[in-house]
C-alpha positions in Angstrom: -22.8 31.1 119.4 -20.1 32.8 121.5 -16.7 32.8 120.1 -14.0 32.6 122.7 -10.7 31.5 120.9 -10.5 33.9 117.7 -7.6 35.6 119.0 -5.5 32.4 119.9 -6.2 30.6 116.5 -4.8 33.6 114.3 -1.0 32.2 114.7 -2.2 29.7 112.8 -2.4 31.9 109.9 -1.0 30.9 106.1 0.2 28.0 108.2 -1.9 25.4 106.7 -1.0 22.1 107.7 -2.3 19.5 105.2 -1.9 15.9 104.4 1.9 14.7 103.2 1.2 12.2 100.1 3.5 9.5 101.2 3.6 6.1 99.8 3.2 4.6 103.8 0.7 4.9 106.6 1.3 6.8 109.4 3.3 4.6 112.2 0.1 4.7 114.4 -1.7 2.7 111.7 0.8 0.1 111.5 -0.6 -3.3 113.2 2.6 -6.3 113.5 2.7 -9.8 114.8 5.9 -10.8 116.4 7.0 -14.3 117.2 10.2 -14.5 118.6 12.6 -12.0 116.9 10.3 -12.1 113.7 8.0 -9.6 112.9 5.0 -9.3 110.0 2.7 -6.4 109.3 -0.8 -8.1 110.3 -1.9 -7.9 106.1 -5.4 -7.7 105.2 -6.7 -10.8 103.8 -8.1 -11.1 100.2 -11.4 -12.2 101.5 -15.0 -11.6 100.4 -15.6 -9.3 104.3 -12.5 -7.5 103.5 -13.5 -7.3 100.0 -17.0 -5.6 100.9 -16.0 -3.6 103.9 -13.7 -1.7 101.3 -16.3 -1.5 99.2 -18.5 0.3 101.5 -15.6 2.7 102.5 -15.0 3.2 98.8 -18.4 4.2 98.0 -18.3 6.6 100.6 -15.7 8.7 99.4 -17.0 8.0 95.9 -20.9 9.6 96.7 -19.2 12.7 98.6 -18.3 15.0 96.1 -19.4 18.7 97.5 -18.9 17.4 101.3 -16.5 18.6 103.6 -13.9 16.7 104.8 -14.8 16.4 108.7 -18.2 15.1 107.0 -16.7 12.3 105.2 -14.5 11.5 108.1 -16.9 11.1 110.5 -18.8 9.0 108.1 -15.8 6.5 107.5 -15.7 6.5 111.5 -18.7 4.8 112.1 -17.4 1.8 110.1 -14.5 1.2 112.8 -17.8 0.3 115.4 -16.5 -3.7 116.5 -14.0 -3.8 113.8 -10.1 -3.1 113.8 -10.2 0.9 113.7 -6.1 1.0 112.4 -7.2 -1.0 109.6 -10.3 1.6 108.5 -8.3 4.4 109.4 -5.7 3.2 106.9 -8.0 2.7 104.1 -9.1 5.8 104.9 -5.9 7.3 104.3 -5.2 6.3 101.2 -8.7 6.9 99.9 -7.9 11.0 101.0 -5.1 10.8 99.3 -7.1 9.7 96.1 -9.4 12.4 96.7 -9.1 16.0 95.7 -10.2 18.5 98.0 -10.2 22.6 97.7 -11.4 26.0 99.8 -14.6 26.8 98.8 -15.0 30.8 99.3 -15.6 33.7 97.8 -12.8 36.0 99.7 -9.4 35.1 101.1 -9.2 32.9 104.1 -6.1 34.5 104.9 -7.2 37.6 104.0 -10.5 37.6 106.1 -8.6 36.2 109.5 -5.8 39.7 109.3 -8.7 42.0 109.0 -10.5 39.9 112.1 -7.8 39.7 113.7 -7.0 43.5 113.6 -10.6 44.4 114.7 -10.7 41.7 117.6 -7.0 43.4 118.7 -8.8 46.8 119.2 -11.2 45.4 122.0 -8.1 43.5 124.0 -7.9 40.6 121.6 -10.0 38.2 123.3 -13.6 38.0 122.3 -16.0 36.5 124.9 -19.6 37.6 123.8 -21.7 37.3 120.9 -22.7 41.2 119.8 -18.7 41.7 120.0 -18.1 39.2 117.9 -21.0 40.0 115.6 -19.5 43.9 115.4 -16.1 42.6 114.2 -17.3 40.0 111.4 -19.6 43.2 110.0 -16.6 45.8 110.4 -14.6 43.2 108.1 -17.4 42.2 105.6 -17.9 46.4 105.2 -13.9 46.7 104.2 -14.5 43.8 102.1 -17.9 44.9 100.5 -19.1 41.2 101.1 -22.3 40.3 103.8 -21.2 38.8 107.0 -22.6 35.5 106.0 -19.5 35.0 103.2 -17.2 36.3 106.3 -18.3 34.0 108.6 -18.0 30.9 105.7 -14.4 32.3 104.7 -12.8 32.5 108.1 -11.5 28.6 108.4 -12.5 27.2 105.0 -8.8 26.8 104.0 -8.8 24.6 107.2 -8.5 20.8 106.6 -11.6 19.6 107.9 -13.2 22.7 106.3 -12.1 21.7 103.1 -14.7 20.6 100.5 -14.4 17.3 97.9 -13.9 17.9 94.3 -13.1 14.5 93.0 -12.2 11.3 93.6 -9.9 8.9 91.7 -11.9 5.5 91.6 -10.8 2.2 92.6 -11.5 -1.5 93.0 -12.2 -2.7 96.5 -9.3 -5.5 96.0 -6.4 -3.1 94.5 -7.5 -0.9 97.7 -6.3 -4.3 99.8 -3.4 -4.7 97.8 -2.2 -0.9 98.2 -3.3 -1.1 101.9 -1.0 -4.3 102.4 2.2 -2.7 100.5 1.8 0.7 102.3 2.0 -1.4 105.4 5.5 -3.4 103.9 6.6 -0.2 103.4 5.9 1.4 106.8 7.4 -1.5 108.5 11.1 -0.5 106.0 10.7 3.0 107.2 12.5 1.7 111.0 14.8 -0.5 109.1 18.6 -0.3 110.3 19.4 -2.7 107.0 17.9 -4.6 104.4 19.0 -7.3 102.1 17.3 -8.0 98.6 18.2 -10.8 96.5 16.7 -10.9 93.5 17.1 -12.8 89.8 16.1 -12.0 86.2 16.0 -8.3 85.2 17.6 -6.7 88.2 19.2 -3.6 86.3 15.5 -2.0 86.9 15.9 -2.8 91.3 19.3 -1.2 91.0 17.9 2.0 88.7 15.0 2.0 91.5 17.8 2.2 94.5 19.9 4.7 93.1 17.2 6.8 91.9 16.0 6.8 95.5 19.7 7.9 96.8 20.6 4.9 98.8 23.7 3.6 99.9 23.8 0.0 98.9 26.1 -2.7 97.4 25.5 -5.1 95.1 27.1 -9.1 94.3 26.5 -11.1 91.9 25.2 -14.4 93.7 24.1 -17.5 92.0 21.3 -16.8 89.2 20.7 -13.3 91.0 21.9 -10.4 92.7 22.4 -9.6 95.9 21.8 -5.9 97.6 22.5 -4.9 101.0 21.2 -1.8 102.0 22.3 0.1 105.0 19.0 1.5 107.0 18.2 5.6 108.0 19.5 4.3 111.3 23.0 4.4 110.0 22.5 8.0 109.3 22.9 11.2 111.7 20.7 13.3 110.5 18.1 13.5 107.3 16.8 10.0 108.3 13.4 10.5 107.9 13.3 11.2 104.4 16.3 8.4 104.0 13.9 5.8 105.1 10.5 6.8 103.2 13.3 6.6 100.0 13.9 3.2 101.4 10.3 1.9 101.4 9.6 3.2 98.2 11.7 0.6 96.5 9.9 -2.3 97.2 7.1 -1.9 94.1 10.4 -2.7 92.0 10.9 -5.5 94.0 7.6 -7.3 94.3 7.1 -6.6 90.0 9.8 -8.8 89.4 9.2 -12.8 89.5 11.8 -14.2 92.1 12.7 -11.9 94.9 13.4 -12.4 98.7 13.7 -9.4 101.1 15.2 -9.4 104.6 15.1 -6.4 106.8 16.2 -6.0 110.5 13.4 -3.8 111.9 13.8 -1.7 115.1 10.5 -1.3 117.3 10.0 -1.5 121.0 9.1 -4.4 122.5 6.4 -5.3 125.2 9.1 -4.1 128.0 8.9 -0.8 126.3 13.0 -0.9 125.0 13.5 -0.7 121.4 14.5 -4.6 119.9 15.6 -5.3 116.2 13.2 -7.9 114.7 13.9 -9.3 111.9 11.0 -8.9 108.7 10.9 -11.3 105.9 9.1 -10.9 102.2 9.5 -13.4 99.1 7.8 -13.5 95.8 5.2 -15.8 97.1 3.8 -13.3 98.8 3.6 -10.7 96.0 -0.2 -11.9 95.6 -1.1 -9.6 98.9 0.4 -6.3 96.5 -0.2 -3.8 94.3 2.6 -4.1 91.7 1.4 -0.9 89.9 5.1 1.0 89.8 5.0 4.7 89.2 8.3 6.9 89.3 9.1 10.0 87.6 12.1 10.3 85.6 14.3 11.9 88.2 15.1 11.7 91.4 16.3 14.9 92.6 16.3 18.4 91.2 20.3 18.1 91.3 20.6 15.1 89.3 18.2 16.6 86.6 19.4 19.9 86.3 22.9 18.4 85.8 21.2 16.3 83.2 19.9 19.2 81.3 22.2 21.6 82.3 25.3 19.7 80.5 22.7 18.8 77.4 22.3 22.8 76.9 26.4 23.3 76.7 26.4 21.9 73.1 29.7 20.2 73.6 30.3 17.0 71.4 30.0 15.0 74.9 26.9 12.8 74.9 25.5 12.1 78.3 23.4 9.2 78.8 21.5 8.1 81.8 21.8 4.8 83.9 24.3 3.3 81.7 25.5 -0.4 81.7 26.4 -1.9 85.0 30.1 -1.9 85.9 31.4 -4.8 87.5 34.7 -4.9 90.5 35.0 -8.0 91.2 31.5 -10.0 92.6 30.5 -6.3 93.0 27.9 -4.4 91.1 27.6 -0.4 90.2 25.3 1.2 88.0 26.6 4.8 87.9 24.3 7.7 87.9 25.6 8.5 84.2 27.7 8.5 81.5 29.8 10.5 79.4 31.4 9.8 75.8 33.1 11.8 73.6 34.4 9.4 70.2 36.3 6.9 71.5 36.3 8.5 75.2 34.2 7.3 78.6 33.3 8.2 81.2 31.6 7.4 84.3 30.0 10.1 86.8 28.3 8.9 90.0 26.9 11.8 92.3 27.2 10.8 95.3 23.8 10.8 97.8 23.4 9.9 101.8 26.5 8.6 103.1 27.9 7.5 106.1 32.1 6.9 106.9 31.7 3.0 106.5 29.8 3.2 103.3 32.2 5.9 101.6 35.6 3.4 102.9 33.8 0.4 101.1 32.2 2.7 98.2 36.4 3.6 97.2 37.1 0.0 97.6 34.8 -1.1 95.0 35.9 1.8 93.0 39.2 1.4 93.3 38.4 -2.0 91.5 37.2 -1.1 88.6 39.1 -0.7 85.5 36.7 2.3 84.2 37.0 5.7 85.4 34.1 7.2 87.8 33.8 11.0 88.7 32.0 11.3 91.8 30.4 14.4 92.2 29.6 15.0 96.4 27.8 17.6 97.9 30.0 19.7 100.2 27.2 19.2 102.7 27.8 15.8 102.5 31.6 15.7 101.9 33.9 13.7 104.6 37.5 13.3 104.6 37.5 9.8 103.0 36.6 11.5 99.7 39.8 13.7 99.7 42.0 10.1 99.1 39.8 9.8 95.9 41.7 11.6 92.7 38.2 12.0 90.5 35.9 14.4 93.0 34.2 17.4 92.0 32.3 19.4 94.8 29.7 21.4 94.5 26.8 23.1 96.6 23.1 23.8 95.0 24.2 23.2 91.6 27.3 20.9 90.1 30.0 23.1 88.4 30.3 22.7 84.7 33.3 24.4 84.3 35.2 22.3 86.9 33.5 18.9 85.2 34.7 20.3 81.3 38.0 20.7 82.9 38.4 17.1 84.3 37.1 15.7 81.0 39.2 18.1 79.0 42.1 15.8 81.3 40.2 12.6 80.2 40.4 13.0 76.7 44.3 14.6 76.4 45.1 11.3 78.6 43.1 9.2 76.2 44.7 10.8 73.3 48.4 10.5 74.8 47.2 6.9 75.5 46.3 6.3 72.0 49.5 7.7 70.6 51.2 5.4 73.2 49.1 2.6 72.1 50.2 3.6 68.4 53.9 3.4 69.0 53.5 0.3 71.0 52.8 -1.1 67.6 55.9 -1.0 66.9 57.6 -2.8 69.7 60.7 -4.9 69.2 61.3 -7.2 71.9 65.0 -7.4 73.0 64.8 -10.9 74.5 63.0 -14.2 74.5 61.5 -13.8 77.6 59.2 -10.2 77.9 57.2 -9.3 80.9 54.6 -6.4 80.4 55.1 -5.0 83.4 57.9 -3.9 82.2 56.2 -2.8 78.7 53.7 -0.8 79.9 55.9 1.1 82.2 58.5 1.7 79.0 55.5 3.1 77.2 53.3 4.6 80.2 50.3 2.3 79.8 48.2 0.0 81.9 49.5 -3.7 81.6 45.5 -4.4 80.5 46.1 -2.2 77.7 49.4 -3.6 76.7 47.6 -7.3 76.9 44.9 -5.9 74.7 47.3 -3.9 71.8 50.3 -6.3 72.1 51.2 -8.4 69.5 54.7 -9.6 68.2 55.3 -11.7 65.1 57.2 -14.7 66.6 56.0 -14.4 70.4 53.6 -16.2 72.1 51.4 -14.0 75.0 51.0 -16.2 77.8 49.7 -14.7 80.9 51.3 -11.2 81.6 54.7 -12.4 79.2 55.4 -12.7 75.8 57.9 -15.7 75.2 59.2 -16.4 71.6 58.6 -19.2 69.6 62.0 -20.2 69.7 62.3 -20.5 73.3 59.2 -22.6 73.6 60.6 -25.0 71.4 63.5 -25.1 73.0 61.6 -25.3 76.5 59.2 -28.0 75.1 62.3 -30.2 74.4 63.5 -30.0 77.8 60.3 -30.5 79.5 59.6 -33.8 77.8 63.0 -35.0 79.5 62.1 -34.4 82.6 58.4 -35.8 82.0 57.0 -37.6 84.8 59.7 -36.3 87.0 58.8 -33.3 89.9 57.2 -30.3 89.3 60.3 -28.6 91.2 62.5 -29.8 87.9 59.9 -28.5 85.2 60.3 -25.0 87.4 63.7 -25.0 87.3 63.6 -25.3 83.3 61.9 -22.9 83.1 63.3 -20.5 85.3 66.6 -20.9 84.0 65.1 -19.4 81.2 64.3 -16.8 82.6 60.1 -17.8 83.0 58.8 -16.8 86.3 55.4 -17.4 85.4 55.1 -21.4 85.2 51.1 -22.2 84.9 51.1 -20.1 81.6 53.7 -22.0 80.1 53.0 -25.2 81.0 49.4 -25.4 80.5 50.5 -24.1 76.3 52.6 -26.8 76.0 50.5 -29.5 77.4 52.2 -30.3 80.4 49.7 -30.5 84.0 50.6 -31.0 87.4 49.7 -34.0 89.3 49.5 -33.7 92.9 49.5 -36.4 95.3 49.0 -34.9 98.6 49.8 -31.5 99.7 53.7 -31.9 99.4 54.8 -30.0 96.4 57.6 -32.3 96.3 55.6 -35.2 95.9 53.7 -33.4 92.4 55.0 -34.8 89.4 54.7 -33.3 85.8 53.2 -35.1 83.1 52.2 -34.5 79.2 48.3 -34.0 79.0 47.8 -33.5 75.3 50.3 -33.2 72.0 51.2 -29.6 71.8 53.1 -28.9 68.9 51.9 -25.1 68.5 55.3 -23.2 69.0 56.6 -25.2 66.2 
């Protein structure tokens, strides 16, 4: 056999391509339906053909252990004769990837194609006849002290199709089905500019599942459920390949639970050729079609577990833990990436992922919501000018500084302790009226009006919204009220405010007095007694 391209194919070398484990099929494989501006992956049907077809597939890879893999392909390929050939083709993908397959040789691949090329660059690097070629392959097996037989076998068996079958991973004809159906949900995600999840019952584990992936979402409490809105790879400028294969890989923690719904807008080109956003609709009742076998590890990046281990290894008396407790702003929902706690100090740190302008603006909304307090640590990479208006960022580049984190929570905990002596002399308060708002407290006493609320309490006072009004007054308010009873609610406000209340529904609701409107002119609302109240007395 002449050999006319040994020259060209050495620029190949050490440059193995080989097959990228991914959880989807390759775009090519993907087969849709669209009716109007819906679209659905064409699924493969639970049925006894499908069932046996798989079978036959299965059992091909199953009885090739020792063959190459260019054997076993072109095996597989007679089965897409008069059937769908995407369909085979995908099974057939996800059966190689269940398959392990190694260089069988007794030299270096690598090895044998420098010395080959070396020779075949001494006779002008093109080799065109057989002796010539003969004359290099035994000048190389002579260096190599090996015949010209194992030369010969070595010179592409690192190559893919050259590549023999060592095992194979068994399974069922119907899981292969299932996983060929979710591979194809999650090839249809990958093009997703947005996707909504609503889902009810133990969500924490969808929300774990999105963050560990790195995704920019937000999450509402809505009904039963939650709700999830996920901005797509689409919204990103660069990195959005591996944005959306983080994207499809959610969607086993989707389908495991009981009631789910998912709605994606999908971009694909249409039958003119231009791209068109379809939109792509899942719901538990059609979790029957999937594999709901889940498998993660237990980080998702490198970063986010050597900051894990790295801050375990300092020895400090800060406890980190992992996925805490949801933290709620409002209808919003954020899990942060993890939490710190030293005694009777907490803290939050979220590290902050793919990102986009509109995403951080709404992200600081959210956080500026919260009553907790949330380092974010942002890769400079990544890092926009939004971030600068937030006072809790760290940056860092390949590995988050320590030193810089110890020093913000060094802050953390003088603040909590200055708060907690603040809190202590607040227990001594003496009010020097009848009428007290804590606004006024907690900037007397540098504290949060929430944690004046919380410590407050004064023998004599009643707390009643965000004042404290004495028993006294109350009385003496009481009596007044029920003198005006049935009258307008413009007279009940002027009581009070010439008592200096500014906060009416507080006071009236104590003393039993409600508002009955009739119509929407407040002068027309009259004041009545709803229940006995004699608690100030």
């Amino acid at each position: 056999m002449v050999c006319s391209g040994i020259y060209a194919g050495f620029a190949a070398w050490g440059n193995i391509h080989r097959l990228r484990v991914e959880c989807m099929l390759p775009s090519e494989l993907l087969v849709v339906k669209v009716y109007g501006n819906k679209i659905f992956p064409c699924f493969a049907r639970l049925s006894r053909e499908n069932i046996e077809l798989a079978s036959e597939v299965i059992e091909v890879f199953r009885s090739s252990t020792g063959r190459k893999r260019d054997e076993i392909l072109d095996i597989v390929g007679e089965f897409e004769q008069g059937v769908n050939y995407r369909f085979i083709r995908g099974l057939r993908v996800l059966l190689e990837r269940r398959s392990t397959f190694e260089v069988r040789s007794k030299l270096n691949p690598v090895e044998v194609r420098r010395l080959v090329f070396e020779e075949a660059s001494k006779v002008g690097g093109i080799v065109v006849d057989r002796d010539t070629r003969r004359k290099i392959l035994k000048e190389v097996a002579s260096k190599l002290s090996a015949s010209i037989e194992e030369v010969e076998e070595a010179l592409w068996a690192d190559q893919e199709g050259e590549q023999v079958m060592s095992a194979f991973s068994d399974i069922e004809p119907d899981e292969l089905l299932k996983k060929y159906n979710l591979s194809l949900a999650q090839t249809m995600l990958f093009n997703a500019t947005s996707m909504n999840v609503y889902v009810e019952g133990p969500f924490k584990n969808v929300l774990r599942e999105v963050k560990y992936r790195g995704l920019m979402y937000f999450a509402e409490r809505v009904g039963r459920g939650v709700s999830l809105t996920i901005d797509g790879p689409a919204s990103l400028m660069k990195l959005t390949e591996k944005y959306g294969t983080a994207m499809a890989k959610i969607l086993p923690s989707i389908i495991s639970l009981d009631t789910w719904s998912l709605r994606a807008n999908v971009v694909r080109r249409g039958t003119d050729g231009k791209p068109r956003v379809y939109e792509f609709l899942l719901t538990h009742r059609d979790k029957y079609l999937f594999s709901i076998i889940k498998e993660r590890e237990e980080f998702d990046s490198s970063v986010e577990e050597d900051f894990y281990t790295s801050f375990q290894s300092l020895g400090t008396e800060w406890k980190i833990r992992r996925e805490p407790e949801a933290l709620v702003a409002g209808s919003s929902v954020l899990v942060p990436d993890f939490s710190l706690e030293k005694g009777n100090v907490k803290v939050y740190v979220e590290i902050v992922g793919f990102w986009t302008e509109n995403y951080v603006k709404r992200k600081l909304e959210k956080l500026g919501k919260l009553k907790e307090r949330v380092i974010l640590l942002v890769n400079e990479e990544l890092a926009c000018s939004s971030f600068q208006k937030y006072p809790d960022v760290i940056y860092y580049k390949r590995r988050i500084p320590l030193k810089s984190l110890l020093e913000m929570l060094g802050r953390r905990e003088a603040e909590a302790s200055g708060r907690a002596l603040r809190v202590l002399e607040l227990k001594g308060y003496k009010p020097k009226g009848d009428v007290v708002y804590l606004n006024e407290v907690a900037a007397e006493y540098g504290l949060s009006v929430d944690a004046v609320k919380e410590n407050l309490k004064v023998e004599g006072y009643r707390l009643l919204g965000d004042v404290l009004v004495s028993d006294a007054l109350l009385r003496e308010i009481e009596a007044e009220l029920e003198r005006v009873e049935g009258g307008t609610r413009s007279e009940a406000e002027e009581v009070l405010r010439r008592h200096g209340v500014k906060d009416f529904d507080p006071v009236l609701e104590f003393l039993g007095f409600k508002t009955v409107w009739r119509g929407v002119d407040p002068r027309k609302a009259r004041i009545v007694r709803s229940r006995s109240q004699p608690s100030p007395h």
